[in-house]
KEKE-3310 file (N, C-alpha, C; in steps of 0.2 Angstrom, whole numbers, plus 5000, padded with zeros to 4 digits):
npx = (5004:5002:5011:5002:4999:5002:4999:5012:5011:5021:5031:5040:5056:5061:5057:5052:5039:5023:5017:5024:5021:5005:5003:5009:4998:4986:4986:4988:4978:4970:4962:4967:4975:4988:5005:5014:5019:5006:4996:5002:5002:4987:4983:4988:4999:5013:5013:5017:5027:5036:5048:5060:5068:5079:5083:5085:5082:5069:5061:5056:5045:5038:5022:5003:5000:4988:4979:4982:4985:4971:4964:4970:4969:4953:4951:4952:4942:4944:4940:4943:4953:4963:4977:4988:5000:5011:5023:5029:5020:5008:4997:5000:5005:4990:4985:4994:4990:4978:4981:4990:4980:4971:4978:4984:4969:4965:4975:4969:4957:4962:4970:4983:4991:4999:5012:5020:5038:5050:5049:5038:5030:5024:5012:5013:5009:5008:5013:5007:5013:5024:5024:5024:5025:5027:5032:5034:5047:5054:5065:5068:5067:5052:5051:5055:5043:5044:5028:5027:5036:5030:5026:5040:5049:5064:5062:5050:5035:5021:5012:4996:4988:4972:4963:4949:4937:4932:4925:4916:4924:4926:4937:4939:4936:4941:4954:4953:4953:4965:4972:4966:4972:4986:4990:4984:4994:5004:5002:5000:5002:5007:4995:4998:5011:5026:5028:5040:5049:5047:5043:5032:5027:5027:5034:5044:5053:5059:5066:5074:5084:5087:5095:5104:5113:5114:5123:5118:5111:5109:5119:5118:5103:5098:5105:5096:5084:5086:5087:5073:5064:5067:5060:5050:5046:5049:5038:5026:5029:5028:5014:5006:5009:5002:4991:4988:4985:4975:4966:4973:4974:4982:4995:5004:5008:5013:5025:5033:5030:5040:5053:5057:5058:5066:5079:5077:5083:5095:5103:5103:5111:5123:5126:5128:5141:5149:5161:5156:5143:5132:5130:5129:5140:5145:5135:5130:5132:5119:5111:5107:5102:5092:5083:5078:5070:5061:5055:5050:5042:5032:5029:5018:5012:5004:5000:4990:4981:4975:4970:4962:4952:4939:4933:4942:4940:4927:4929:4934:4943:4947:4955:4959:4948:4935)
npy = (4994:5012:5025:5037:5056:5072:5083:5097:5101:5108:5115:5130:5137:5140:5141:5132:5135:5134:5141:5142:5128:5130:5140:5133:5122:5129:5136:5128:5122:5131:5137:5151:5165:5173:5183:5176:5183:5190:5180:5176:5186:5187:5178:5183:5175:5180:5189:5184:5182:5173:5168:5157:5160:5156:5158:5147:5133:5131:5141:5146:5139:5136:5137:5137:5123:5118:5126:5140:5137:5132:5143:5152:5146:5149:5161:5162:5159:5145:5127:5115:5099:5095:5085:5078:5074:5063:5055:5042:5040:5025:5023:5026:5022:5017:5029:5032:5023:5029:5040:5038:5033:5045:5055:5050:5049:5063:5068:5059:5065:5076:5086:5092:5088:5094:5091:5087:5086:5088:5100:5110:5101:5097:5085:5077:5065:5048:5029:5014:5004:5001:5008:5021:5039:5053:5070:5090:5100:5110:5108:5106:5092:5079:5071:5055:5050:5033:5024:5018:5027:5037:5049:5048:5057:5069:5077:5076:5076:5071:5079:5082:5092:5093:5100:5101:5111:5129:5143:5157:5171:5188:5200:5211:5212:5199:5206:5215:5209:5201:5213:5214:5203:5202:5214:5209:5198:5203:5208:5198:5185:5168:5157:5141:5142:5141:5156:5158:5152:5156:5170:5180:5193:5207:5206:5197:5204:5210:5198:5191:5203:5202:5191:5191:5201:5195:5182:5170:5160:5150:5151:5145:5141:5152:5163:5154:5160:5172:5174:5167:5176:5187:5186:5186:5199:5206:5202:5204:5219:5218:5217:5228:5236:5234:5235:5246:5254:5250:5255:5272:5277:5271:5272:5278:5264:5260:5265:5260:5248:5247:5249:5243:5231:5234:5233:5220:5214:5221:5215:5201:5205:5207:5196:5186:5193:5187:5178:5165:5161:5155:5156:5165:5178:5189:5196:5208:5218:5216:5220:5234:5234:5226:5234:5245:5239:5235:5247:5255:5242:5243:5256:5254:5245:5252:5261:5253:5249:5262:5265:5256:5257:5257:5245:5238:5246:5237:5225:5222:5217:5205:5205:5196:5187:5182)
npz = (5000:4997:5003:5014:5008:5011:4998:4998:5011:5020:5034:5034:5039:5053:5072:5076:5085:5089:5082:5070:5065:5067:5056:5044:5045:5044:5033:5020:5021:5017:5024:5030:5024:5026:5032:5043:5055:5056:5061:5073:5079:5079:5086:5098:5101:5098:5107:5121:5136:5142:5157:5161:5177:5179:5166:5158:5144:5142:5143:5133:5131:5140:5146:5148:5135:5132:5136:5132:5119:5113:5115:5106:5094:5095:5093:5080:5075:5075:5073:5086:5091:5107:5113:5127:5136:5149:5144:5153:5160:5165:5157:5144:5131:5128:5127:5116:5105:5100:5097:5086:5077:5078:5071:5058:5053:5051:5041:5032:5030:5024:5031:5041:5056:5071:5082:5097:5094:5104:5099:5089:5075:5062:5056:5039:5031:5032:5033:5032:5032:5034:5046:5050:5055:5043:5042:5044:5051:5047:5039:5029:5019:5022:5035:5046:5058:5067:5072:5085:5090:5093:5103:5112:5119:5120:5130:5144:5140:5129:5114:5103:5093:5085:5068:5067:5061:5051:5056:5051:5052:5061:5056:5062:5076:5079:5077:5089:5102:5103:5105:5120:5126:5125:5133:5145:5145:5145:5159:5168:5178:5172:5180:5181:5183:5193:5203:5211:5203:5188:5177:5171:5156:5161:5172:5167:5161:5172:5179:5169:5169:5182:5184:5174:5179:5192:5189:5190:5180:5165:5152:5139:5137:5139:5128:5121:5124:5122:5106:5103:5108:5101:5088:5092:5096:5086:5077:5087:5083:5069:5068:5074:5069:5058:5061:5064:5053:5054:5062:5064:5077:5086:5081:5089:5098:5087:5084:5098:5101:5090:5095:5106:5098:5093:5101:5103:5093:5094:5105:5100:5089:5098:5102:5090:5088:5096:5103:5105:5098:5103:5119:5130:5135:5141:5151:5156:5144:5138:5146:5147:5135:5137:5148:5140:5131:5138:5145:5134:5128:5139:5136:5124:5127:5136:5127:5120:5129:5132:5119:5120:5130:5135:5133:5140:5153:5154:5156:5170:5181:5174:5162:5154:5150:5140)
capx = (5000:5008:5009:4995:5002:4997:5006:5013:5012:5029:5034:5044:5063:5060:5061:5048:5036:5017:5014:5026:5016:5000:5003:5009:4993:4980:4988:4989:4970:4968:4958:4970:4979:4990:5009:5015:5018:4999:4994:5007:4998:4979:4982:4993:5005:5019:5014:5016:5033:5038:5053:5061:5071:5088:5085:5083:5080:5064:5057:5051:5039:5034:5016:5000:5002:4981:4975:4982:4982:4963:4963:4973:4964:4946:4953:4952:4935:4946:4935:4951:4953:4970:4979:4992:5003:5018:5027:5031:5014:5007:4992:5004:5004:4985:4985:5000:4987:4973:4986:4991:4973:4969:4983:4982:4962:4967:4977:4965:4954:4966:4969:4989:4991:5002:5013:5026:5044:5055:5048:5033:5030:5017:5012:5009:5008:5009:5014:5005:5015:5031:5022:5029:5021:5029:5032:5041:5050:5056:5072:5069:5063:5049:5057:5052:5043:5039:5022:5029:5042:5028:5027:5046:5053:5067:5058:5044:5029:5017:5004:4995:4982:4970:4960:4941:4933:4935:4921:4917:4928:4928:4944:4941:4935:4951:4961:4953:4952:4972:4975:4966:4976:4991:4986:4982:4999:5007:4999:4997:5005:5003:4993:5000:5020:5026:5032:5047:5055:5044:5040:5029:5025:5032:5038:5049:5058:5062:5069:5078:5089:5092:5097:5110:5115:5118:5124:5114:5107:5112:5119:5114:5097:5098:5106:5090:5078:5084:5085:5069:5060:5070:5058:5044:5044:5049:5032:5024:5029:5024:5008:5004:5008:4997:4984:4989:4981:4966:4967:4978:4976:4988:5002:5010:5011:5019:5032:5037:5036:5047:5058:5055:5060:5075:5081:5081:5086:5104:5104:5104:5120:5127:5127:5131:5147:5153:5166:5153:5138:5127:5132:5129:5149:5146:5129:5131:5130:5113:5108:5104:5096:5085:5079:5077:5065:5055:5053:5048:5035:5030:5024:5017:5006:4999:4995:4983:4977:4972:4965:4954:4949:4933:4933:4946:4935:4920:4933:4936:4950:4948:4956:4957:4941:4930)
capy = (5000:5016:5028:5044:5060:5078:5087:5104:5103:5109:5120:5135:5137:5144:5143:5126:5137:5132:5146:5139:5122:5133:5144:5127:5121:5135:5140:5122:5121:5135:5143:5156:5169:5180:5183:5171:5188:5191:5175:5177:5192:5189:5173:5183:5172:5186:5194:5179:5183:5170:5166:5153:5165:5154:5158:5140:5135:5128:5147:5149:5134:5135:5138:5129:5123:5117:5132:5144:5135:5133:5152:5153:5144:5148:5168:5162:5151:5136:5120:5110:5095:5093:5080:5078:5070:5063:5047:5039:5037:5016:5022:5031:5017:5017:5036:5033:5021:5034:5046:5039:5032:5050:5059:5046:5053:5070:5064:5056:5073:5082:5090:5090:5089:5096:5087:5090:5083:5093:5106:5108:5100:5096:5079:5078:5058:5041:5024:5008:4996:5004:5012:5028:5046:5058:5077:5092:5102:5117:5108:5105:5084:5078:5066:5049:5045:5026:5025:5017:5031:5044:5053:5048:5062:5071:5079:5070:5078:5070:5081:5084:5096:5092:5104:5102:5116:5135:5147:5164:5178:5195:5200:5218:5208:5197:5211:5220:5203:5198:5217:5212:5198:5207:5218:5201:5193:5210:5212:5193:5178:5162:5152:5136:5142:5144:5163:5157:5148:5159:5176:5181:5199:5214:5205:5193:5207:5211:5193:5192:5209:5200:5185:5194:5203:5191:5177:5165:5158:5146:5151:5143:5143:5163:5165:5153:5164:5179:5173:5167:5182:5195:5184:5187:5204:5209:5200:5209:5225:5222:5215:5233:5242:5232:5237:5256:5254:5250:5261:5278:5279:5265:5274:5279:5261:5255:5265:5260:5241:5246:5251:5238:5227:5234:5232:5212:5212:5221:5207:5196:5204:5208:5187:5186:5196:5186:5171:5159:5165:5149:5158:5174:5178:5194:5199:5216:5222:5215:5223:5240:5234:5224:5238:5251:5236:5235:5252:5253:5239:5245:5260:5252:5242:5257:5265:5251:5251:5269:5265:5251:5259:5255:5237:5235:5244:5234:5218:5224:5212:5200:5207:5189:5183:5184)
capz = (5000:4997:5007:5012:5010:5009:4993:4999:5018:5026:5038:5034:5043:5061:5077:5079:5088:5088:5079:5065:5064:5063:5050:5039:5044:5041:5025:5018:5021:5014:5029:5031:5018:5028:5035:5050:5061:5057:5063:5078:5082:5079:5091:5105:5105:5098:5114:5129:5135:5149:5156:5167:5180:5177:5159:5154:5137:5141:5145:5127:5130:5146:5146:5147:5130:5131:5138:5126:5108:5112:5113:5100:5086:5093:5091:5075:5072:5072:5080:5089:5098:5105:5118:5129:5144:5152:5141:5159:5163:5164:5152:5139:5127:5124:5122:5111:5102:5100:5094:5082:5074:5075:5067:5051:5049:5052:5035:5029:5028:5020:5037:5044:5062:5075:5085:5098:5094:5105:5098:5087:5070:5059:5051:5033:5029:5036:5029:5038:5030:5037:5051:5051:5052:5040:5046:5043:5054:5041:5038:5021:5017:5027:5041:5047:5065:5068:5076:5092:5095:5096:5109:5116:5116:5124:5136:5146:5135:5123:5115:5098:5090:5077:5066:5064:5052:5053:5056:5048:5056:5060:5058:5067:5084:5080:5082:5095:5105:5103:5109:5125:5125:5125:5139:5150:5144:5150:5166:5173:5178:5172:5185:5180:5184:5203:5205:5212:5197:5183:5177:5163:5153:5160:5177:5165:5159:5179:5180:5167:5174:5190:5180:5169:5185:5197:5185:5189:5173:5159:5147:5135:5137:5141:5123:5115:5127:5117:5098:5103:5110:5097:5083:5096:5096:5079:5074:5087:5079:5063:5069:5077:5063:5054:5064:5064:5044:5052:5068:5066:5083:5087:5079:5095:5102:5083:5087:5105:5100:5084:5097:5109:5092:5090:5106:5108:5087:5094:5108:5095:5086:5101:5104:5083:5087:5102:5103:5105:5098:5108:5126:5135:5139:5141:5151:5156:5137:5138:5151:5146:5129:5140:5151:5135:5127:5144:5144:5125:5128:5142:5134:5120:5130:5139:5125:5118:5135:5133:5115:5122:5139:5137:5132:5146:5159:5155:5158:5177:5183:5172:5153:5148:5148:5133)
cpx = (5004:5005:5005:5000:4998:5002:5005:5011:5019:5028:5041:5050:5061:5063:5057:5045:5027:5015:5016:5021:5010:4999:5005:5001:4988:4979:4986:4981:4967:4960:4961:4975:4982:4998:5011:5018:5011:4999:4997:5005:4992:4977:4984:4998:5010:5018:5016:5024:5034:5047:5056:5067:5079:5088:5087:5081:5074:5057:5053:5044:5036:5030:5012:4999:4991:4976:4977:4984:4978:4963:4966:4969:4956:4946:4951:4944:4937:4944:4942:4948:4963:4970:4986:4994:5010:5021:5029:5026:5013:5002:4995:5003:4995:4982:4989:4996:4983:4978:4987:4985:4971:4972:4982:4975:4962:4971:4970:4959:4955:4969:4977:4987:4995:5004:5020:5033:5051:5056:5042:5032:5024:5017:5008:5009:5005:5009:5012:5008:5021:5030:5026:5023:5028:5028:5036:5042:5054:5062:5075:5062:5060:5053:5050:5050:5039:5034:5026:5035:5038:5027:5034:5051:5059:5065:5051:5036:5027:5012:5002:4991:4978:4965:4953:4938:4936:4927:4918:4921:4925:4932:4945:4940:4940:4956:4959:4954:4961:4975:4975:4969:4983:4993:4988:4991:5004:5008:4998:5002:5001:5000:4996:5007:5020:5031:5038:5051:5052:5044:5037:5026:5031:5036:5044:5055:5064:5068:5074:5085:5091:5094:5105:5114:5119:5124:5123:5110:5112:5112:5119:5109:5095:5099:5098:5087:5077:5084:5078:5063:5058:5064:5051:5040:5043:5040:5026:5022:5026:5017:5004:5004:5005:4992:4983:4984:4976:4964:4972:4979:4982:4995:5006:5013:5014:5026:5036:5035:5041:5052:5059:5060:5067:5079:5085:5085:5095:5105:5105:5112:5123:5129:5130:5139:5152:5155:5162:5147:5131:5126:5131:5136:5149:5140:5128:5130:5124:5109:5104:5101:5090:5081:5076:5070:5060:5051:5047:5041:5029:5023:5018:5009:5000:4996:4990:4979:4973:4970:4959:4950:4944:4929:4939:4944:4931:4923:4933:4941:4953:4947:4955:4953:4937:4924)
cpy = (5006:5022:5034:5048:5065:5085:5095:5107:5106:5116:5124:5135:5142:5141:5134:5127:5133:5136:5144:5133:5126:5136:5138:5124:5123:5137:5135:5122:5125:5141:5149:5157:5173:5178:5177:5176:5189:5187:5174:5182:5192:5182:5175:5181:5176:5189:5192:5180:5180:5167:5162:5156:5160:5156:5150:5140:5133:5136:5149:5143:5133:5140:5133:5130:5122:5123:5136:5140:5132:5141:5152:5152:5144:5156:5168:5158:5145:5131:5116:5103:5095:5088:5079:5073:5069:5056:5040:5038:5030:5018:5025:5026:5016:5024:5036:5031:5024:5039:5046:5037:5039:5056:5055:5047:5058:5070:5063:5061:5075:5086:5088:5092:5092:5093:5088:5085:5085:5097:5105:5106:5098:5086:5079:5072:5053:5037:5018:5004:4999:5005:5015:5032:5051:5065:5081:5095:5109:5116:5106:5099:5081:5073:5062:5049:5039:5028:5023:5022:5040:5048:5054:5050:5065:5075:5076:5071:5075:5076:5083:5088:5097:5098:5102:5104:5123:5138:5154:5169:5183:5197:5208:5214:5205:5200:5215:5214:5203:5205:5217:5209:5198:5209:5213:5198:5198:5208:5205:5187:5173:5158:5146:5135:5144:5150:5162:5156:5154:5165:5179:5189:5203:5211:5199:5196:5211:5204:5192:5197:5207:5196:5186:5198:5201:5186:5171:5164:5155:5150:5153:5145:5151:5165:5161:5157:5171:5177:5171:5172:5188:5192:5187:5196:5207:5207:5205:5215:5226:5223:5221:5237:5240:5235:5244:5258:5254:5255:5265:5280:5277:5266:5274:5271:5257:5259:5263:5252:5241:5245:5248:5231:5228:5234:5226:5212:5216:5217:5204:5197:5206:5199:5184:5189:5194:5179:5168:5162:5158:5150:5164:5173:5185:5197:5206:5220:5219:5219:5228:5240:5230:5228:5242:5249:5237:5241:5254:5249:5242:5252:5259:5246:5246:5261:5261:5249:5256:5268:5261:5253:5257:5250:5235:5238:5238:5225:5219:5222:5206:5201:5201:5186:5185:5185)
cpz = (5000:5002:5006:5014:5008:5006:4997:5006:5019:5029:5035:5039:5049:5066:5081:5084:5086:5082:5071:5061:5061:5057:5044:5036:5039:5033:5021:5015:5015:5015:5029:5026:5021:5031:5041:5055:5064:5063:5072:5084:5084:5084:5098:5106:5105:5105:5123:5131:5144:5151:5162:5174:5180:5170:5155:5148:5138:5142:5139:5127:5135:5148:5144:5141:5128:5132:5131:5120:5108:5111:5107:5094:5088:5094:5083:5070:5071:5078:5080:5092:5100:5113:5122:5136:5145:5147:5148:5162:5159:5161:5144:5132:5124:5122:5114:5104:5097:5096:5086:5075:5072:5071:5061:5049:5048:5042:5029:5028:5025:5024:5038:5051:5065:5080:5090:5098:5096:5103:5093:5080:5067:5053:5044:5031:5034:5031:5034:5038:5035:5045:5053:5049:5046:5043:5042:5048:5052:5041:5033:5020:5022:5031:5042:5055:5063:5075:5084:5095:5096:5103:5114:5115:5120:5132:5137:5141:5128:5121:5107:5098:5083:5074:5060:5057:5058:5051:5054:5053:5055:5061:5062:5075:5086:5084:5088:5101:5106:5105:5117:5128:5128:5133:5145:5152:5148:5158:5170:5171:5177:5177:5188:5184:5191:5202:5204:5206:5189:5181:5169:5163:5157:5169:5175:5162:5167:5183:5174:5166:5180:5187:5179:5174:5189:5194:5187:5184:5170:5154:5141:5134:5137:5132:5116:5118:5121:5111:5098:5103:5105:5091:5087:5095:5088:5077:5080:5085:5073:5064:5072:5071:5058:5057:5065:5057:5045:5057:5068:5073:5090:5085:5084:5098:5095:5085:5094:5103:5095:5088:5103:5106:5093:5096:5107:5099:5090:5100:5105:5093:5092:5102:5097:5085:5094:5101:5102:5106:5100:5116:5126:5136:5141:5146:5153:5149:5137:5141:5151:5141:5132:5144:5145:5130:5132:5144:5137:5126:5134:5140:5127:5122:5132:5134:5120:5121:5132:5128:5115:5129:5139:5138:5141:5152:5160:5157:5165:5176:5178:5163:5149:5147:5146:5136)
residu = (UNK:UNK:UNK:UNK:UNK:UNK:UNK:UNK:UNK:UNK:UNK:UNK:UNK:UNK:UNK:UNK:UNK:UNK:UNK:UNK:UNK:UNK:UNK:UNK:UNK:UNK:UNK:UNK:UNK:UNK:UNK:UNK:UNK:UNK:UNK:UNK:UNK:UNK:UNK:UNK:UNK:UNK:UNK:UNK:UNK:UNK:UNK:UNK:UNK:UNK:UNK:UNK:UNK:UNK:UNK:UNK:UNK:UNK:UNK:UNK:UNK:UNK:UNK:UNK:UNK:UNK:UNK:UNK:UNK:UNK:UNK:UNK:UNK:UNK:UNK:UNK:UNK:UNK:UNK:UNK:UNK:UNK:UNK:UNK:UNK:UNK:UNK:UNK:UNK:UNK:UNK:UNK:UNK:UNK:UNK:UNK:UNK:UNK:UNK:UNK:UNK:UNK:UNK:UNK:UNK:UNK:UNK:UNK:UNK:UNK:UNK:UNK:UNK:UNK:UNK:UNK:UNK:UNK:UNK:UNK:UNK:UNK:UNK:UNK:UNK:UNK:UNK:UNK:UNK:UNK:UNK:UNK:UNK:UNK:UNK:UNK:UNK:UNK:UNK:UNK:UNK:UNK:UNK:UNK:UNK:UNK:UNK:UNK:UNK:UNK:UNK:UNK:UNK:UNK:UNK:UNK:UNK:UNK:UNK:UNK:UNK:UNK:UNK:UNK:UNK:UNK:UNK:UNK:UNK:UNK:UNK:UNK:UNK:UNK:UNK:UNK:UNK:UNK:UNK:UNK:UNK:UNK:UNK:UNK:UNK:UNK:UNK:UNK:UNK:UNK:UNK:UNK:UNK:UNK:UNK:UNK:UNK:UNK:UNK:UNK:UNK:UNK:UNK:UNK:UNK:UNK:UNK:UNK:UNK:UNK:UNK:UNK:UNK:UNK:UNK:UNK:UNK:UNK:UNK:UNK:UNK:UNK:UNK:UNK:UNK:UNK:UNK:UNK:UNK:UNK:UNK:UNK:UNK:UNK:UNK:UNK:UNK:UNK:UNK:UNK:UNK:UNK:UNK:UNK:UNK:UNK:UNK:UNK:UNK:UNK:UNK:UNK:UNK:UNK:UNK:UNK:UNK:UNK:UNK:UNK:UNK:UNK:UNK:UNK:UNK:UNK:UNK:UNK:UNK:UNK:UNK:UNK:UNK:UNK:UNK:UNK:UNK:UNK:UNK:UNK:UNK:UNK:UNK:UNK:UNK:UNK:UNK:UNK:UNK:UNK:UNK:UNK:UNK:UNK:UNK:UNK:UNK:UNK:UNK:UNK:UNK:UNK:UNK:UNK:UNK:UNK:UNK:UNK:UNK:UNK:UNK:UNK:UNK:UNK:UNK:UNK:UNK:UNK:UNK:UNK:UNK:UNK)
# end
């Protein structure tokens, strides 16, 4: 039997973000026609900004991955299901089972899936005979998983997201919606993360300053925080200034995340221009581009605060809740 595939899935070269996966997805479908900053932006995720106060690498993923990429795709009108867990769990094997049943019809739709593999990838085939899923990863030639090696990953975590149908949008709602969002990601901690070890929005840029301070922190993982984040924002940015075309009165917060933007983009080269450009060696030149971005966003947030005041009174305490 030969194998099922699905012509002209792949993932674009990045960062194997969700966001990456999704926009493969979407686009594929031919539910969505727009940018991967848009989509980046009209989901929020450009705006989630957490980080693990030792600057570990695992700070660009840690968040509930269930909780927001339902928000995310129902921002969008996209009907989901998704699943998850631990690989070292004694029922793991009949999720695993389930898994893969439902990824092979997701296929069998025309539908690619989402799936994590030490980072996030998308399935575009299967071969029964062989038992293998097909993926890509945006490193070019789709890659091979056997069914039994799904879920066992390097890190403890299984989890997939499948995509239903997609329902008519308002893309003005979208966007007023993914500002609130913003706002929220800003202004609150994730429930899920304990204080102590975590710090998300405008208090992860306070952790990440004592971080690079004291010199406690990896690294390593501090050097992927930033390459990560500089992509985060840049998208960001555009994504406001997209929305300045529709609201001129958004102008003032495009320029304070432009300049937000270009903050962590000379983090980047300042890491580009250093002996070992996979290490922090240096933290101190961080330092002050990390304060002048916080700033930056900072105001940048407030002023689509003050554009939405009214939508964000009628929220009282709770911005994020639709």
């Amino acid at each position: 039997m030969a194998p099922t595939m699905l012509t002209g899935l792949h993932m674009n070269p990045g960062l194997n973000t969700y966001i990456d996966g999704l926009h493969a997805v979407l686009t594929h479908k031919g539910w969505l026609n727009c940018p991967k900053y848009a989509l980046n932006g009209m989901t929020a995720m450009s705006f989630r900004f957490t980080v693990n106060r030792r600057l570990t690498a695992e700070s660009t993923t840690c968040y509930n991955w269930k909780a927001e990429h339902f928000v995310a795709a129902d921002l969008l009108g996209v009907l989901t299901s998704q699943h998850a867990g631990f690989h070292f769990q004694p029922t793991f094997p009949l999720y695993q089972e389930y898994a893969i049943h439902s990824l092979k019809q997701a296929v069998r739709n025309d539908t690619g899936a989402l799936i994590w593999k030490d980072g996030f990838v998308v399935v575009a085939g299967f071969d029964d005979e062989r038992e293998v899923l097909f993926f890509s990863d945006g490193s070019g030639e789709l890659r091979e998983l056997p069914f039994s090696q799904f879920g066992r990953n390097e890190s403890p975590y299984w989890y997939y997201q499948l995509y239903e149908d997609m329902g008519e949008i308002n893309r003005f709602e979208i966007y007023k919606e993914s500002l609130l969002q913003a706002i929220n990601k800003w202004e609150s901690h994730d429930i899920m993360l304990p204080e102590s070890e975590y710090a998300c929005g405008r208090a992860a840029y306070a952790a990440m300053g004592e971080a690079l301070k004291n010199g406690d922190f990896d690294t390593s993982g501090g050097a992927e925080t930033i390459r990560h984040y500089a992509v985060s924002k840049q998208d960001s940015a555009k994504y406001v200034r997209m929305l300045a075309d529709v609201w001129p009165l958004l102008e003032g917060a495009v320029h304070a995340f432009d300049q937000a933007a270009d903050g962590w983009s000379r983090m980047v080269r300042v890491l580009e221009d250093s002996p070992n450009r996979l290490r922090i060696s240096d933290p101190m030149k961080f330092f002050p581009l990390l304060m002048e971005s916080r700033h930056w966003e900072e105001e940048g947030i407030q002023r689509i605060r003050s554009f939405l005041s009214e939508d964000v009174h009628n929220r009282f305490e709770q911005i994020g809740l639709r």
